[in-house]
C-alpha positions as CSV (number, residue, x, y, z in Angstrom):
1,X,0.0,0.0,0.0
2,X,1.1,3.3,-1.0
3,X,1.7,6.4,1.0
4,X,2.9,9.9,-0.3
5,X,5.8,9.2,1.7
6,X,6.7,6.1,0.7
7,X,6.0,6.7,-2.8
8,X,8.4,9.9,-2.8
9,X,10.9,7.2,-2.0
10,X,9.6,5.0,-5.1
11,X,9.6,7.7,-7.4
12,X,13.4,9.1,-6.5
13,X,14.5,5.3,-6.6
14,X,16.3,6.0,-10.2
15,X,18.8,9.0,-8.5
16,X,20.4,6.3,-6.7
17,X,20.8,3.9,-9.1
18,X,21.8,6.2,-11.4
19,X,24.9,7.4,-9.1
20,X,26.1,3.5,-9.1
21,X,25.6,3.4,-12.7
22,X,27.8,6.7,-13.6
23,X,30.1,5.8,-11.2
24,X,30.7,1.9,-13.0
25,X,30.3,3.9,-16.3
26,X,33.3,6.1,-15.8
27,X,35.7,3.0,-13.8
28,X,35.9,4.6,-10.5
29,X,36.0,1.3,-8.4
30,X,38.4,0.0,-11.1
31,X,40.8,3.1,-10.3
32,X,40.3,3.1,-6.8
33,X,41.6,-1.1,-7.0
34,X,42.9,-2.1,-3.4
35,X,44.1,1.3,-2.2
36,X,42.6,4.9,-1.5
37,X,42.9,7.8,-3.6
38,X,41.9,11.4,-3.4
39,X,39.1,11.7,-5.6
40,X,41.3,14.7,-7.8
41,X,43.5,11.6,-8.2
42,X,41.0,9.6,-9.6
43,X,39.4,12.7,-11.5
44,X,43.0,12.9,-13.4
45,X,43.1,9.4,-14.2
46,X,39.2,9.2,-16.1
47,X,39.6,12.8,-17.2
48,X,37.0,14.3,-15.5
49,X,35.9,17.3,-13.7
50,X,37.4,17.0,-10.5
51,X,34.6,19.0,-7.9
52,X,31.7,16.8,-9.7
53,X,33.9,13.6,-9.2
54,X,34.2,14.4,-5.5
55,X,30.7,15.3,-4.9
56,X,29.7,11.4,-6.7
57,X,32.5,10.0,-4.8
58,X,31.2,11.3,-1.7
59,X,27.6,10.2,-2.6
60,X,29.0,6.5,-3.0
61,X,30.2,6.8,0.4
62,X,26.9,7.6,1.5
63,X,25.5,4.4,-0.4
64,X,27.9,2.3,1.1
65,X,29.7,1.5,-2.2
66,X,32.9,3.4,-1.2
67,X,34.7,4.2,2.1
68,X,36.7,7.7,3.0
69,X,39.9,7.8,5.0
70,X,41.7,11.4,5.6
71,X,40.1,12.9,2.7
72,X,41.0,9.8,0.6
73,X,38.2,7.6,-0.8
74,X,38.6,3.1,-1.3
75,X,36.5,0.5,-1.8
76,X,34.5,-1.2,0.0
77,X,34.3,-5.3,0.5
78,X,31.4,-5.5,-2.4
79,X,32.4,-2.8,-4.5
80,X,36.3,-4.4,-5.0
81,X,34.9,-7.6,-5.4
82,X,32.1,-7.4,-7.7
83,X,32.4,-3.6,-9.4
84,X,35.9,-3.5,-9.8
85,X,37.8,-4.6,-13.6
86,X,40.0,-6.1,-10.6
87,X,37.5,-8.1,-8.9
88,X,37.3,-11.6,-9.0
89,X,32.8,-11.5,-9.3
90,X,33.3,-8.5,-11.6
91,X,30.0,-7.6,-12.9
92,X,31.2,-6.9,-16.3
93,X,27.5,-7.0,-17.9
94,X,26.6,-4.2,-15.9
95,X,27.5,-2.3,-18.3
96,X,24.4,-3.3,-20.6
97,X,22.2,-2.0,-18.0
98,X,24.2,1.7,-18.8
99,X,23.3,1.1,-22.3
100,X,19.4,0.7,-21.5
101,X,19.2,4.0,-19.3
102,X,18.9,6.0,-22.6
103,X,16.1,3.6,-23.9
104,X,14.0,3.5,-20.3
105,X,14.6,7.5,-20.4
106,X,12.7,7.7,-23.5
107,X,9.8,5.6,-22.3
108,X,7.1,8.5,-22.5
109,X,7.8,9.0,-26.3
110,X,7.9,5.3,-27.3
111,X,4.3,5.1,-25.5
112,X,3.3,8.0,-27.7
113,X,4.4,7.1,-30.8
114,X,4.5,3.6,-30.9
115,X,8.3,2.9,-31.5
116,X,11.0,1.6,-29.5
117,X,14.0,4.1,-28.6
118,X,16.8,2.0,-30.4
119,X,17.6,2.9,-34.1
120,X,17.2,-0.6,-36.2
121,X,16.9,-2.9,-32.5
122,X,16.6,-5.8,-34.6
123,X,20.0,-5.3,-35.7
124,X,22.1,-7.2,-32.5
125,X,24.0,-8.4,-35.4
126,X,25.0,-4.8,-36.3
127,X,25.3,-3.5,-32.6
128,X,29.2,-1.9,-31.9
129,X,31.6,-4.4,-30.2
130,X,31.5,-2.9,-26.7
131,X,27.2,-3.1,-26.5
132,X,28.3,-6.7,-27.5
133,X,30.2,-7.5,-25.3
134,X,28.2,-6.3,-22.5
135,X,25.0,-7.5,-23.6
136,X,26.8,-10.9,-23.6
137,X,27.9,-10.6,-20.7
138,X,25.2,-9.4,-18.9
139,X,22.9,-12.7,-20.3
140,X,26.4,-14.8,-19.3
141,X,26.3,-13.4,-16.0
142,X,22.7,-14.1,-14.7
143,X,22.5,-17.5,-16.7
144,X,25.8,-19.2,-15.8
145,X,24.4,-18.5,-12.4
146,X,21.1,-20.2,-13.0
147,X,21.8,-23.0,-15.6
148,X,22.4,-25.8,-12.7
149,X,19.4,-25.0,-11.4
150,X,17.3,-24.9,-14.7
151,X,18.4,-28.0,-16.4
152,X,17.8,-29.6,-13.4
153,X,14.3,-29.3,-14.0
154,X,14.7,-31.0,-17.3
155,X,14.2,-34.6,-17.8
156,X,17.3,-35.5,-19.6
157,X,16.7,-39.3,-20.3
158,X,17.1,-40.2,-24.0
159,X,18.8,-36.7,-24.7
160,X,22.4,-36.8,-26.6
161,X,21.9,-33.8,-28.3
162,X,20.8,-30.5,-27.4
163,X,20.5,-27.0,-29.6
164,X,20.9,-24.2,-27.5
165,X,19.0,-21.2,-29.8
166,X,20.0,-17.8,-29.5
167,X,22.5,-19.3,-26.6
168,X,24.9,-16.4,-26.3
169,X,27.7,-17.2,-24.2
170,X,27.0,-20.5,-24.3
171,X,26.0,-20.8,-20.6
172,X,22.7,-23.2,-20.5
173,X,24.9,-25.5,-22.5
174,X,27.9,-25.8,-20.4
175,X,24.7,-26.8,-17.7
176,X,23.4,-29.6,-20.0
177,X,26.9,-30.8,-20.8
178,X,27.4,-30.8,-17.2
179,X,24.8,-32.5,-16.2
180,X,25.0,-35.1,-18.5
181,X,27.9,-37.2,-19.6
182,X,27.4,-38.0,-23.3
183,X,25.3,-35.3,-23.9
184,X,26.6,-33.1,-26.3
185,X,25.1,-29.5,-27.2
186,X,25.3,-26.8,-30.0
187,X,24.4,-23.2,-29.7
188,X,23.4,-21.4,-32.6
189,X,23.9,-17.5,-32.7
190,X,24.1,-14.4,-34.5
191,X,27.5,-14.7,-36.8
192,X,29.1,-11.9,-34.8
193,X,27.9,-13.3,-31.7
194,X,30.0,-16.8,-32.2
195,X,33.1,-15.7,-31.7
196,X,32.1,-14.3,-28.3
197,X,30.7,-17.4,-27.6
198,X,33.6,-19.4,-28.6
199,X,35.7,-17.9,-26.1
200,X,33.8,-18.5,-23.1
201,X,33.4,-22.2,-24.3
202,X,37.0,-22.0,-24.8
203,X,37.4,-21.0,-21.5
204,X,35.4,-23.5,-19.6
205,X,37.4,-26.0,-21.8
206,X,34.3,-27.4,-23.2
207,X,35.3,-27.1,-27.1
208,X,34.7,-30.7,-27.4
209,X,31.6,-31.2,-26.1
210,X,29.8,-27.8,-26.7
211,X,30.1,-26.4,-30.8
212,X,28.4,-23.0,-32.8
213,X,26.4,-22.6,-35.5
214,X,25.9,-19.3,-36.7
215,X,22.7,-18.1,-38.6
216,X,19.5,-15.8,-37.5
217,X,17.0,-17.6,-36.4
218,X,14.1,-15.4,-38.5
219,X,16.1,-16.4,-41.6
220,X,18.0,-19.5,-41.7
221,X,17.1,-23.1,-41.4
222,X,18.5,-24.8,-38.0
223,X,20.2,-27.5,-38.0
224,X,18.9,-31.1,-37.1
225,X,18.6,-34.4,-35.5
226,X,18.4,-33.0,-32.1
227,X,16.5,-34.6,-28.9
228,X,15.8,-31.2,-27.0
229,X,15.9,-27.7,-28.3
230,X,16.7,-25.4,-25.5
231,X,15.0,-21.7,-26.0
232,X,15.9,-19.3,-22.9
233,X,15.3,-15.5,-23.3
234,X,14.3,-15.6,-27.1
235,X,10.7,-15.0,-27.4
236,X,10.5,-12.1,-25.8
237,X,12.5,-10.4,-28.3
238,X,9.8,-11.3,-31.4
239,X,6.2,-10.9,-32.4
240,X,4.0,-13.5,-32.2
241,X,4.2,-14.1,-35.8
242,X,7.8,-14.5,-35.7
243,X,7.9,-17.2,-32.7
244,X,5.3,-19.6,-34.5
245,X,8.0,-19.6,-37.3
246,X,10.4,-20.2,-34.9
247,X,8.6,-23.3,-33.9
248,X,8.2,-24.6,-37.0
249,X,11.8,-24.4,-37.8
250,X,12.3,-26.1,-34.3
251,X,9.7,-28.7,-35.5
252,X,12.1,-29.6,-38.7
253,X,15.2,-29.4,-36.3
254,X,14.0,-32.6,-33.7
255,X,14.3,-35.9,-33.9
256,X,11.0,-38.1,-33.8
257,X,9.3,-37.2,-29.6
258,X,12.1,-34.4,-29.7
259,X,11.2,-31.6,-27.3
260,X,10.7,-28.0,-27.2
261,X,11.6,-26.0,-23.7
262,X,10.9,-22.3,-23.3
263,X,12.7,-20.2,-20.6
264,X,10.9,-16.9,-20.2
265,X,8.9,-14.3,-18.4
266,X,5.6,-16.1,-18.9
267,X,2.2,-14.1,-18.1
268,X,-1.0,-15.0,-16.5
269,X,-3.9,-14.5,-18.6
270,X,-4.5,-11.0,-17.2
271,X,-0.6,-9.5,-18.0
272,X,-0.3,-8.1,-14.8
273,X,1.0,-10.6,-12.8
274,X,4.1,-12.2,-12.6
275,X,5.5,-8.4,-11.7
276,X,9.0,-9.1,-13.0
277,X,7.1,-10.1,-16.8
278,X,5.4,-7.2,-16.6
279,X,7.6,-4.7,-16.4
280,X,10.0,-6.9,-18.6
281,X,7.2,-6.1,-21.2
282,X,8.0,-2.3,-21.2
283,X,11.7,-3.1,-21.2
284,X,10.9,-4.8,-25.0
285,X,9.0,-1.7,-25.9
286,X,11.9,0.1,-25.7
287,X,14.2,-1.9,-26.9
288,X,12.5,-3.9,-29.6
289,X,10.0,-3.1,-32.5
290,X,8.0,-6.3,-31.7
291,X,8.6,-8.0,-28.9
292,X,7.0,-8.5,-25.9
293,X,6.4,-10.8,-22.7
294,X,3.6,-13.5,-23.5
295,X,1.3,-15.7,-21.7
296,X,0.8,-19.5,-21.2
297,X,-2.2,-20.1,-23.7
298,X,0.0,-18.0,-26.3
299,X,2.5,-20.5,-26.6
300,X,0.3,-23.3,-26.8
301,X,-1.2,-21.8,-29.7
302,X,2.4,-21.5,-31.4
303,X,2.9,-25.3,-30.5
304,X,-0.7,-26.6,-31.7
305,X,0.2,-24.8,-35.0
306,X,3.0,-26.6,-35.3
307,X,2.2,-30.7,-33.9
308,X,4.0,-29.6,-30.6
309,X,2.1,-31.4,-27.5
310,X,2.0,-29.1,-24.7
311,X,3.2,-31.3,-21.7
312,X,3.9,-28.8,-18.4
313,X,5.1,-25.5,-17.5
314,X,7.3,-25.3,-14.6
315,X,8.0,-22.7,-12.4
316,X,12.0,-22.0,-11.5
317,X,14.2,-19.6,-9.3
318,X,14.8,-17.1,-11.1
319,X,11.2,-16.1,-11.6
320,X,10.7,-17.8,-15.0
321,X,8.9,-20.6,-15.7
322,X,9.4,-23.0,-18.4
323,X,7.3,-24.2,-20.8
324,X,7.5,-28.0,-22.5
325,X,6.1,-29.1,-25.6
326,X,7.3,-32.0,-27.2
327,X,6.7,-32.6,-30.7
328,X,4.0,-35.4,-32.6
């Protein structure tokens, strides 16, 4: 229940959040590393104004993101572990929330006119190599966290070969290899998004187990003879339109009682409820030019169209569910 003074507090949410954001932006924690510095130091090093770099610096400290000393300003415990380049839990895909401020900050225009903030968002594929890289690691950074979990869920009796579509870095794959041995998986991604995704398979020294194959889902055939195809944080991006032909190309791609799982935000029939979807839902109309959070009975519609038997919808820990459909 809302008051005006708690709602004050709701509304000037974004000022602090903002602060954090600026200061990840511009590398503060990463310059700050394991010792303290005056924050004209630090202004020197990022070339900025030195009195506004204070007066942020000074504002972390009343977050509790940084600490000051004698006029000198370090890290704190979290910030050094998980905001600084130095850090061993560096965030590094907090950087893809930066890129959204402009988009969210535009909100009241896209609701007027209908259009999402973001010149040509379909084009990931034509994105610079910084947004890349921190859109990739942002999706890297939530799922590696959450792939043990998820493909726990997942029945993986009879599976040798999984597709992993639109799998970024790769992260729900290194699960299903994990949890299976055998099992062998493939993601399939954006041409430019593959090489990203080759290093981080690289790195977990799962070349052998875990290959790419790059093509765009909305154009190219996938390839085939796989037992499960894995779909996690795709269908939000597309119209409805666009997902049934993603269905039916995932119909083509299984082998015979092959199935189907959807990770997403998935809606209750009124699309207010769960509150994560729905704002999720705003976060596409900025972003995208079609996409969009959908509910349960959409997807089964998608499937029916396509001789996919809906079989169950589970709910996981992140606050997505995941919807099973295996095909006829």
């Amino acid at each position: 229940m809302y008051t005006p003074e708690n709602f004050r507090h709701f509304i000037n949410a974004y000022q602090k959040s903002r602060i954090v954001l600026t200061a990840y932006e511009l590398d503060i924690f990463s310059q700050l590393g394991n010792s303290y510095k005056a924050s004209s130091a630090v202004a020197g090093k990022i070339n900025t104004n030195p009195r506004a770099t204070d007066r942020l610096m000074n504002a972390l400290c009343a977050l509790g993101f940084l600490d000051k000393k004698n006029e000198k300003f370090g890290n704190t415990e979290f910030s050094q572990s998980f905001l600084s380049r130095r850090g061993k839990n560096y965030m590094y895909g907090l950087m893809h929330s930066v890129n959204q401020w402009e988009n969210w900050s535009l909100l009241s225009t896209v609701v007027r006119d209908g259009k999402p903030a973001t010149r040509n968002p379909e084009k990931i594929n034509d994105r610079g190599d910084k947004w890349l890289d921190a859109f990739i690691g942002a999706m890297h950074y939530r799922s590696s966290r959450a792939a043990a979990a998820i493909v726990a869920e997942i029945d993986l009796e009879n599976v040798n070969r999984v597709l992993d579509l639109g799998g970024g870095s790769g992260a729900y794959s290194m699960g299903f290899v994990e949890a299976k041995k055998g099992l062998t998986a493939t993601v399939f991604d954006l041409p430019k998004v593959i090489p990203i995704t080759q290093k981080y398979i690289k790195k977990e020294k799962l070349s052998k187990r875990i290959d790419t194959y790059a093509g765009d889902y909305l154009c190219d055939d996938f390839p085939t003879a796989f037992d499960l195809i894995f779909i996690s944080a795709v269908i939000h991006i597309n119209s409805e339109e666009e997902n049934n032909a993603i269905i039916a190309k995932c119909y083509k791609s299984l082998n015979p009682g092959g199935r189907i799982v959807i990770q997403d935000h998935i809606m209750n029939d009124d699309r207010i409820s769960p509150l994560p979807g729905a704002i999720f839902a705003i976060n596409m109309l900025v972003s995208t030019r079609h996409g969009d959070t959908y509910t349960e009975k959409e997807i089964c519609v998608w499937f029916r169209k396509n001789k996919i038997k809906f079989e169950k919808r589970i709910s996981v820990e992140n606050g997505n569910s995941l919807i099973i459909g295996r095909k006829k």
